[in-house]
C-alpha positions as CSV (number, residue, x, y, z in Angstrom):
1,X,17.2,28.2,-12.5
2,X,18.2,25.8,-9.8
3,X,21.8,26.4,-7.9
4,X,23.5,23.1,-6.7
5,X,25.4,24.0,-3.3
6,X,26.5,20.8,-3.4
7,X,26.9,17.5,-5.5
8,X,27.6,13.9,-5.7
9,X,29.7,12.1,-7.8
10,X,29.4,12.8,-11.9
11,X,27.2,10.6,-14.2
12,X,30.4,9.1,-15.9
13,X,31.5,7.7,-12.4
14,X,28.0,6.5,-11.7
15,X,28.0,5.0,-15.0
16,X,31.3,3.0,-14.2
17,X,30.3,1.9,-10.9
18,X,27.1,0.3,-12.7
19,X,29.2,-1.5,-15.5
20,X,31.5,-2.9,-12.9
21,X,28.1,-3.8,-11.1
22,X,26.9,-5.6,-14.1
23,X,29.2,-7.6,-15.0
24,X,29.8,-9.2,-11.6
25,X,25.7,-10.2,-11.5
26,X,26.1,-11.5,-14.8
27,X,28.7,-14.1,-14.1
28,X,27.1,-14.8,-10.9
29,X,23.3,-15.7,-12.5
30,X,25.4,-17.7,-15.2
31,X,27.2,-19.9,-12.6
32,X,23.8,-20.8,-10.7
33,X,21.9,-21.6,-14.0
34,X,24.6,-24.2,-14.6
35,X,25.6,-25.5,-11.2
36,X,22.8,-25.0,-8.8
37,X,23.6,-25.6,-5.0
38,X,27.3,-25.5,-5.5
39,X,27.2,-22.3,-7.2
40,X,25.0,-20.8,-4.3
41,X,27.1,-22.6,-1.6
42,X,30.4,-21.4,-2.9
43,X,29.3,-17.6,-3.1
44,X,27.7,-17.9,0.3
45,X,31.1,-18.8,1.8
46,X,32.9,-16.3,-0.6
47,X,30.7,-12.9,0.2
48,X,29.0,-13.6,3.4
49,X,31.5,-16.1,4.9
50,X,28.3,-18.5,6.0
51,X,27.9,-22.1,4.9
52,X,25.5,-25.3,5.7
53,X,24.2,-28.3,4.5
54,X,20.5,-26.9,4.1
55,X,20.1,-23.2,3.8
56,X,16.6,-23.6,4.7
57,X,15.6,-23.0,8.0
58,X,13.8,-26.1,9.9
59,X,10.7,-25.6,12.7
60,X,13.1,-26.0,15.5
61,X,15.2,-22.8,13.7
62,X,12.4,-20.8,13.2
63,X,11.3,-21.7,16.9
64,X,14.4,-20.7,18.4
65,X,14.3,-17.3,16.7
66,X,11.6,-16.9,17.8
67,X,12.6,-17.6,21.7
68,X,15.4,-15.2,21.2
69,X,12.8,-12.3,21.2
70,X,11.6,-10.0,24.1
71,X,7.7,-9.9,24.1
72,X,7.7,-6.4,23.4
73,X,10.2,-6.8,20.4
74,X,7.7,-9.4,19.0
75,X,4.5,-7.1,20.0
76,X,6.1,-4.7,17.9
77,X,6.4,-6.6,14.7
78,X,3.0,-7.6,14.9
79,X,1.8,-4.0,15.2
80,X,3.9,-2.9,12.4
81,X,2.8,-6.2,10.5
82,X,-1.1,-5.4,11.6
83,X,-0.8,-1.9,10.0
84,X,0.4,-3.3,6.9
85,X,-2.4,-6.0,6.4
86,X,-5.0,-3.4,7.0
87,X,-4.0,-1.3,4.9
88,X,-3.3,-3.7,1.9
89,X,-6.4,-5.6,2.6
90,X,-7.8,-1.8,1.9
91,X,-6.1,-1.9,-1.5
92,X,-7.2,-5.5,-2.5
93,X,-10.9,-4.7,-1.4
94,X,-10.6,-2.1,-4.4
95,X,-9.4,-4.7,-6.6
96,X,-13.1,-6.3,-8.1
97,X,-13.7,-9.0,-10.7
98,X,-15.7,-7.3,-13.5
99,X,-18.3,-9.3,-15.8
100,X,-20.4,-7.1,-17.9
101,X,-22.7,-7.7,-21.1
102,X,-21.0,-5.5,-23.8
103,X,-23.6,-5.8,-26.0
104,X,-26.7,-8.6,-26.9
105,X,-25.1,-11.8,-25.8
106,X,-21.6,-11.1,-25.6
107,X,-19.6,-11.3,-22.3
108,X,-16.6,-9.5,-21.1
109,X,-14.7,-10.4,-17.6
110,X,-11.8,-10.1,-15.8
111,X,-10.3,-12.1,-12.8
112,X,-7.9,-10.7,-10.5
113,X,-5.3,-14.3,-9.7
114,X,-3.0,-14.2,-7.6
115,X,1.0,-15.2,-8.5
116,X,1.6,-19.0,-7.4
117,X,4.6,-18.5,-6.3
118,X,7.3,-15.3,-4.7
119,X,10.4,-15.0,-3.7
120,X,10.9,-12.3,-1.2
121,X,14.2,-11.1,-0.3
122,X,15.4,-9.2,3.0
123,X,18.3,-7.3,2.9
124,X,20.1,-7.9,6.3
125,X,23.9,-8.0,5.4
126,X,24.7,-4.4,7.4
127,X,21.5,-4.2,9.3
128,X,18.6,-6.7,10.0
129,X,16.2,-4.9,7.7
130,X,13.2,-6.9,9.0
131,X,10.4,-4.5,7.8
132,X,11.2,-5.8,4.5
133,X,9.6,-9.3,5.4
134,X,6.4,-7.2,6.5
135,X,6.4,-5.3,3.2
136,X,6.5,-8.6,1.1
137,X,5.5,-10.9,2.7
138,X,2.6,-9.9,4.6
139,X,1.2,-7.7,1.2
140,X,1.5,-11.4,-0.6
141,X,-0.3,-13.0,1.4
142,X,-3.1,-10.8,1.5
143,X,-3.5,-10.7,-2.3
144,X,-3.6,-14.9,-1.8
145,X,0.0,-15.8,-3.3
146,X,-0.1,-20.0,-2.7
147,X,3.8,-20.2,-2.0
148,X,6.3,-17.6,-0.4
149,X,9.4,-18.4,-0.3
150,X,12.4,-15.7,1.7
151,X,15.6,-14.9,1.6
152,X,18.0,-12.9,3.7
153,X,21.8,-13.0,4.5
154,X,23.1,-13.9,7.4
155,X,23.9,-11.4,10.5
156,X,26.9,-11.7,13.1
157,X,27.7,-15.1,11.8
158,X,24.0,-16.4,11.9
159,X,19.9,-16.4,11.3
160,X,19.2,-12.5,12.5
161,X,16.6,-13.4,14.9
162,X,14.0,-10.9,14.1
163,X,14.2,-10.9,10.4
164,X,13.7,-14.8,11.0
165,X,10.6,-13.8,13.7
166,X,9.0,-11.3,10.9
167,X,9.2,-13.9,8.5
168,X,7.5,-16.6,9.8
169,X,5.2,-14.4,11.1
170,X,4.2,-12.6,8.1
171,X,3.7,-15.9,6.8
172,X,6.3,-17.3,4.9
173,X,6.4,-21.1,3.9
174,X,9.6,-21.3,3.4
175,X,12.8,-19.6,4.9
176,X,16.4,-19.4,3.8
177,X,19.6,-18.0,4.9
178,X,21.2,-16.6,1.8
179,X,22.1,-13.3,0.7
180,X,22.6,-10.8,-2.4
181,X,23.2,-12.2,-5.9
182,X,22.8,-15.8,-4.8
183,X,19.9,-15.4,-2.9
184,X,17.6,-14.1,-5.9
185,X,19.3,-16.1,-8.3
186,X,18.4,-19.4,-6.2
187,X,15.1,-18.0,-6.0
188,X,14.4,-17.9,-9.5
189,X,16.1,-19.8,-11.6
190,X,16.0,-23.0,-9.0
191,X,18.5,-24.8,-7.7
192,X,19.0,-29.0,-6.6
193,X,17.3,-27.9,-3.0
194,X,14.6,-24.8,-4.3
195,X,12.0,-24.6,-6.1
196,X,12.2,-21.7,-8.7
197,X,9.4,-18.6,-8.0
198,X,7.2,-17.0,-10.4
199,X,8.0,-13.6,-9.2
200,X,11.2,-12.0,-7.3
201,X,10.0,-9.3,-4.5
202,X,11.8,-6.9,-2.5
203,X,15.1,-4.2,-2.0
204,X,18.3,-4.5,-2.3
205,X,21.9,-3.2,-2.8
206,X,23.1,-2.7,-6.4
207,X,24.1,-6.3,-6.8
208,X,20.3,-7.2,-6.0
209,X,18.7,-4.8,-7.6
210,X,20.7,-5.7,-10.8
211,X,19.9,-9.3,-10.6
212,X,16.7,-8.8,-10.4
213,X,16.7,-6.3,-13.8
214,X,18.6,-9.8,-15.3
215,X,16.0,-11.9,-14.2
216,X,13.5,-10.1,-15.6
217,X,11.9,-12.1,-18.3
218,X,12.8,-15.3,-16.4
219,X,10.7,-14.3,-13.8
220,X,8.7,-11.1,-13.1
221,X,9.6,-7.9,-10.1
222,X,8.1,-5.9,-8.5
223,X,10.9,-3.1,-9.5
224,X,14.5,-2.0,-9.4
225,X,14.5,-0.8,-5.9
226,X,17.3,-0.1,-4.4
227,X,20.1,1.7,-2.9
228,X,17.6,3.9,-0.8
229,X,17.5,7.4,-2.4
230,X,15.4,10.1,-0.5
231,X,14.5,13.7,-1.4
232,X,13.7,16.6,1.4
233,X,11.5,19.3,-0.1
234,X,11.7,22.0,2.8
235,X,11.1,25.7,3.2
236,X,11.9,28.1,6.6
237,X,9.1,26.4,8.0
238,X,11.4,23.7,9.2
239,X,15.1,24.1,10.2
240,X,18.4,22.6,9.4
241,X,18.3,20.1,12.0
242,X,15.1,18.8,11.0
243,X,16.3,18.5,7.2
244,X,19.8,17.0,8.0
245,X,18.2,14.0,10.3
246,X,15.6,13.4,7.8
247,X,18.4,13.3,5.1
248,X,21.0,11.2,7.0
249,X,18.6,8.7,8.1
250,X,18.4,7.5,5.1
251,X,21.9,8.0,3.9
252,X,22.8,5.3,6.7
253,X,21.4,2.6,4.3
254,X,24.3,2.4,2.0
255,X,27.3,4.2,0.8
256,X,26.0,4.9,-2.2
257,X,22.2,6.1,-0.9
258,X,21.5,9.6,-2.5
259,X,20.6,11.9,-0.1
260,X,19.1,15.3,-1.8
261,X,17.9,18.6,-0.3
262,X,15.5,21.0,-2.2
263,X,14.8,24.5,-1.0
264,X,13.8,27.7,-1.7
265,X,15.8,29.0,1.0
266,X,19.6,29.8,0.6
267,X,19.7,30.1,4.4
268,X,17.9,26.8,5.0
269,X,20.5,25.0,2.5
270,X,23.9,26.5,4.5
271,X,21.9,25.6,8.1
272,X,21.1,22.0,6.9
273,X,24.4,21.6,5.4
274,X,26.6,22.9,8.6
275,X,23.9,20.9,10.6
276,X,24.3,17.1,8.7
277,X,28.5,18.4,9.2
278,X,27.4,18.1,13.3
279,X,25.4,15.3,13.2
280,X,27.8,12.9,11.7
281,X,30.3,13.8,14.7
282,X,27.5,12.1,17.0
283,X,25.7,9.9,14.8
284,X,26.3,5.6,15.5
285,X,26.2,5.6,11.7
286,X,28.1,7.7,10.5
287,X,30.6,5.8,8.7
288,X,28.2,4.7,5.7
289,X,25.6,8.3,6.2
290,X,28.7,10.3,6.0
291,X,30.1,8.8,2.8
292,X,26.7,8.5,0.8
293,X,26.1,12.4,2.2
294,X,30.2,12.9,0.6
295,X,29.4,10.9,-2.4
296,X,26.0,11.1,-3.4
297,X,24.7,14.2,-1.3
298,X,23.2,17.3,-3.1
299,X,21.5,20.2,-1.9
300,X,19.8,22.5,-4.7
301,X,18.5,26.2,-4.2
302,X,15.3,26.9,-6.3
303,X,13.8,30.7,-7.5
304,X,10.0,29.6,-6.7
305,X,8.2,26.9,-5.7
306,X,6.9,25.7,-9.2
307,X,10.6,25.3,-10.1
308,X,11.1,23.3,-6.8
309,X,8.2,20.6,-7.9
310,X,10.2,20.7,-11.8
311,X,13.1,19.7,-10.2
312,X,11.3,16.8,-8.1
313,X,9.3,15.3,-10.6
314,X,13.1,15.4,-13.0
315,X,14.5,13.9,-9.8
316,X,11.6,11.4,-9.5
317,X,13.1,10.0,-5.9
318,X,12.2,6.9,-3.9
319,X,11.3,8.8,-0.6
320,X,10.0,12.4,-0.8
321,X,10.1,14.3,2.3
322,X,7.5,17.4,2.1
323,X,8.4,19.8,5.0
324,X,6.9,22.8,4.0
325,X,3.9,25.7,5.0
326,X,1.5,24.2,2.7
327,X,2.8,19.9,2.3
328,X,-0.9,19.4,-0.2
329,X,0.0,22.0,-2.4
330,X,2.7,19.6,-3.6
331,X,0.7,16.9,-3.2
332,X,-1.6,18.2,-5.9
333,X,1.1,19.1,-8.1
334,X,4.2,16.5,-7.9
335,X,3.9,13.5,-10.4
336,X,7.4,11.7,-9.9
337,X,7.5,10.3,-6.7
338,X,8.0,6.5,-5.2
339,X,6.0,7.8,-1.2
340,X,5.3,11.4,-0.3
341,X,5.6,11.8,3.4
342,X,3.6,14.8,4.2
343,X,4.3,17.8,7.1
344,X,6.9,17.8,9.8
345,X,5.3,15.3,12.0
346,X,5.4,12.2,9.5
347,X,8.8,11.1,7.8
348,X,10.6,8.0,5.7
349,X,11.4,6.2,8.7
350,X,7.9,5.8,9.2
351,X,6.8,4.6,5.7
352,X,9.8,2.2,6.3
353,X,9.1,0.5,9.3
354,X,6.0,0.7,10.7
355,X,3.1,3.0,9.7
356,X,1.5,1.1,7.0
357,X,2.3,2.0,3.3
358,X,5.0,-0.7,1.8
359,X,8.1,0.4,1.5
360,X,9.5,-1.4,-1.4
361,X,9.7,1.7,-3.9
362,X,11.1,2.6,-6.8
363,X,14.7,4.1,-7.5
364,X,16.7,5.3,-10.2
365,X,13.9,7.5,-11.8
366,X,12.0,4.8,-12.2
367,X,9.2,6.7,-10.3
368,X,8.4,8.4,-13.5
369,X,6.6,4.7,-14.9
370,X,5.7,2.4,-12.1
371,X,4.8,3.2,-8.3
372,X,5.8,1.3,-5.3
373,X,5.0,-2.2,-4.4
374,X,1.5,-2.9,-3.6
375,X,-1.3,-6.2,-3.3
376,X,-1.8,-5.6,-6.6
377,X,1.6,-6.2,-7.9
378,X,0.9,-9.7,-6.9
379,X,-2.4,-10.3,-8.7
380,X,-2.4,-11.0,-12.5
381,X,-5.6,-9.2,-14.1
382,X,-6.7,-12.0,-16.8
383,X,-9.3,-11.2,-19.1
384,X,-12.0,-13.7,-20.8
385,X,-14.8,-13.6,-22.8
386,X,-18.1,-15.6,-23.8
387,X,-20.2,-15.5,-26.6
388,X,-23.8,-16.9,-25.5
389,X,-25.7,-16.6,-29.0
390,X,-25.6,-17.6,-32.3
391,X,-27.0,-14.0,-33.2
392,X,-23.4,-12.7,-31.5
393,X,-21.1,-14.8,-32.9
394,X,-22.1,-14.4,-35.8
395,X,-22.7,-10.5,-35.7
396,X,-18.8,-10.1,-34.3
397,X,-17.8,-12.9,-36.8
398,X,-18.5,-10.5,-39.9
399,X,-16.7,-7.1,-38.1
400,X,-14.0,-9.8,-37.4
401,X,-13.5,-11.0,-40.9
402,X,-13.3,-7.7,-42.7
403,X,-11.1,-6.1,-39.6
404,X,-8.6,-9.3,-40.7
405,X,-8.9,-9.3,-44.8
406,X,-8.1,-5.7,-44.3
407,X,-4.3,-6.6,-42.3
408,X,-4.0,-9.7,-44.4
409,X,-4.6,-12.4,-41.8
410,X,-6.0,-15.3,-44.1
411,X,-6.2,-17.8,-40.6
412,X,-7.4,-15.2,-38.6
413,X,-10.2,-14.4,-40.8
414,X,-11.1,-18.3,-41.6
415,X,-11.7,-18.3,-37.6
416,X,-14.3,-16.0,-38.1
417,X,-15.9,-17.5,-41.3
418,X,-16.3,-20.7,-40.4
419,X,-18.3,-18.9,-37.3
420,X,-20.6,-16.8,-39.6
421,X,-21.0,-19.5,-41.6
422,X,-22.1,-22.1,-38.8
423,X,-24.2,-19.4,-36.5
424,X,-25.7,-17.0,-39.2
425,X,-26.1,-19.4,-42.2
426,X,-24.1,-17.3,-44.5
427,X,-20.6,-17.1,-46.7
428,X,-18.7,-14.7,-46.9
429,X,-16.3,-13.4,-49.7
């Protein structure tokens, strides 16, 4: 059975962090559905301490940004960017329309249309995430999205240069400097100066991610993702220090980012743990990794290495760090997962900034129903169908009819009838 050496805060305390969390989106999203700009403008000033006339950036703005980067910082983003189009253009290519003859002149087909319009949001308010513009935007406009319009707060008192650069270099058509609840509310419930979305895209803290479970409905998501949560499944064929940088990287996020180790090595667990203990006396950011590791941190012993994938797939984590003697043999077992980042040499940072897979994954356990965000998530698969006989119609007509006498459906059935009686020349009962 599975030891904890450590653990984070208890479920009721997590529970009343939520509510608290809750409550606050809810009157937010209320105040923008009824007063628009203002609403936006006043918790702009209020939480991020940033106000304007237009929140939208103009050509000169972006420009200027722009200028603002070295060439190798922009050469970078279009790697990073580049990596990310192949390898969505990969996933769309596997993404056919399908048209097939199901049986004597009846046609089935489906059409995979892109979303008209996204909203993509950027967290930025700590750091300036800017590989979330790649992830959304770049993925969006490979699946052919029309409209993109992105969000992201504010950083030192302005634009953050190179979430602005990524941005308009992914592709975006429209940019705005606004953050958190405000942002994604603007997005999609429209305000006076923009245009509501069909669909909200991207991370966030808890205060996004619950305005975007709110707007569900209203709009479609991606997912809930958000606060980064990662999991380090490790045996002795790594060390402490390995685990405890792979673990506090992503801690650094947020104070409430769950950082988790899983072994089957006692020793490991006390190395790893004494070793995160060093690494926050040197570490820039240790502030927020130190009180996520305090507050949310676990590290958990397992008997075997079947109970070690049990425990995963119950944990179902964003990120999931395999650092063991044989990384595939999880691969072919674990089931709750939002990335899998394979063997030593790979790890999250990767998947997050540059190497190609999207990084907007889910939290929360959600990985046991949805993966991350992919082209895909952008396309709508619509079905249609043709009937190209009068043999067919009425053939289907007479399953039809008896399929809807037998639930009751007097209008339904009628639709078939009048078919039967049209195409085959004959009345039914």
């Amino acid at each position: 059975m599975p030891r904890y050496l450590k653990t984070g805060i208890s479920d009721a305390e997590a529970a009343a962090a939520d509510e608290k969390v809750r409550r606050v989106v809810e009157d937010a999203l209320n105040d923008i559905a009824s007063r628009g700009d203002a609403a936006v403008r006043e918790m702009s000033i209020k939480f991020d301490n940033w106000e304007r006339e237009d929140f939208r950036l103009s050509a000169g703005e972006i420009e200027a940004c722009l200028a603002r980067l070295t060439g190798q910082d922009r050469d970078d983003i279009l790697f990073a960017q580049e990596q990310i189009r192949n390898f969505a253009q990969v996933q769309r290519d596997a993404l056919q329309d399908v048209e097939v003859e199901t049986l004597p002149g009846v046609v089935l087909g489906h059409r995979n249309i892109p979303v008209n319009a996204v909203g993509c949001y950027v967290p930025g308010g700590k750091y300036p995430l800017l590989a979330s513009a790649h992830m959304s935007v770049v993925t969006a406009k490979v699946a052919g999205v029309e409209r993109i319009a992105t969000c992201a707060p504010p950083f030192e008192g302005g634009p953050a240069p190179a979430i602005v650069a990524a941005q308009h270099l992914a592709g975006a058509d429209e940019i705005y400097v606004i953050g958190g609840i405000q942002a994604v509310g603007a997005m999609a419930l429209g305000t006076g100066s923009i245009a509501p979305v069909d669909m909200l895209v991207g991370p966030g803290n808890a205060f996004v991610a619950e305005a975007k479970r709110q707007l569900f409905g209203r709009v479609g998501i991606d997912l809930l993702a958000g606060p980064t949560e990662t999991l380090v499944i490790a045996d002795e064929s790594v060390d402490g220090e390995l685990c405890a940088a792979d673990l506090l990287g992503q801690a650094e996020h947020g104070p409430t980012s769950p950082a988790t180790l899983l072994t089957n090595s006692e020793r490991l667990a006390r190395e790893t743990m004494a070793e995160v203990e060093r690494q926050l006396t040197v570490l820039p950011t240790a502030g927020i990794a130190g009180q996520a590791w305090r507050d949310y941190g676990q590290v958990i012993v397992c008997e075997s290495l079947d109970e070690m994938v049990a425990a995963a797939d119950e944990i179902a984590a964003e990120h999931v760090q395999v650092m063991t003697e044989d990384p595939d043999w999880f691969l072919a077992r674990l089931t709750n997962y939002g990335a899998l980042f394979l063997g030593p040499r790979t790890n999250v940072s990767y998947g997050d900034k540059v190497i190609g897979t999207n990084h907007t994954l889910p939290t929360r356990r959600a990985a046991r129903y949805t993966g991350g965000l992919w082209v895909g998530m952008f396309l709508k698969t619509c079905t249609y169908q043709r009937v190209l006989t009068d043999e067919a119609s009425a053939m289907v007509g007479e399953y039809c009819s008896r399929l809807c006498a037998l639930e009751g459906f007097a209008g339904h059935k009628e639709q078939a009838d009048i078919r039967v009686r049209r195409y085959g020349g004959r009345n039914l009962a």
